[in-house]
Steps between C-alpha positions, in 0.01 A plus 500: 500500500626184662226501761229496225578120408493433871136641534368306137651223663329506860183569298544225274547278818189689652244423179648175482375432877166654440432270211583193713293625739238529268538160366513373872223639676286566175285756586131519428499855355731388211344253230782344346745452813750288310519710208516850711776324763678377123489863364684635853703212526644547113535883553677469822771255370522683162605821731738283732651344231547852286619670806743268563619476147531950532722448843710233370616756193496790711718306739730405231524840353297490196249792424143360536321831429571724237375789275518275225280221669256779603471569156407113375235489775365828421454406098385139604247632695393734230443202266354295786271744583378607130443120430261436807314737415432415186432207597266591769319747300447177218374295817231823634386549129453067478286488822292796427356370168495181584271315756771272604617528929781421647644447823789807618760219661582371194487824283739657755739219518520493146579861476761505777658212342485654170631840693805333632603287188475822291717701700739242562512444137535881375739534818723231348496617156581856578776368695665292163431881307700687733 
């Protein structure tokens, strides 16, 4: 089980070197070079930094995975999940009556943000029930 932080955390170093990469040598293919090479860059030191924090308590003895925690994600996915798509379902039935177009970035980054706090949230909360 050890070895899985040591894999997040070569990946995290890998995704992290692809978005630099990516901010570097901005390729044409990609429109928004800064904001794609951000998005790896964040990801890749948001793994590092989680892996780390995983190996640290493992090192030290402490239990970093357990039913119970499987349990929290599993119900604050649940949540996450039925709220999106709600959400998304109130966003398909607003752009089919109306005439109104958007642009998918920002939709998308809106979701994913809205994705992320939710689950984070719900995470956190189920973890004060329990």
């Amino acid at each position: 089980m050890k070895w899985v932080f040591y894999r997040a955390l070569v990946l995290g170093f890998f995704i992290t070197l692809i978005g630099i990469g990516i901010y570097i040598f901005e390729p044409g293919w990609i429109i928004n070079s800064s904001g794609t090479g951000g998005a790896f860059i964040g990801a890749g030191i948001a793994l590092i930094l989680i892996s780390i924090r995983s190996i640290r308590l493992k090192n030290k003895g402490t239990i970093v995975e357990d039913e119970r925690i499987f349990h929290i994600a599993e119900k604050a996915s649940h949540k996450t999940l039925a709220i999106l798509i709600i959400l998304e379902g109130i966003l398909m039935a607003f752009l089919g009556v109306t005439a109104f177009t958007i642009q998918a970035y920002p939709v998308v980054s809106l979701l994913f943000a809205i994705t992320v706090l939710t689950y984070v949230g719900f995470y956190y909360w189920y973890n004060r029930q329990t």
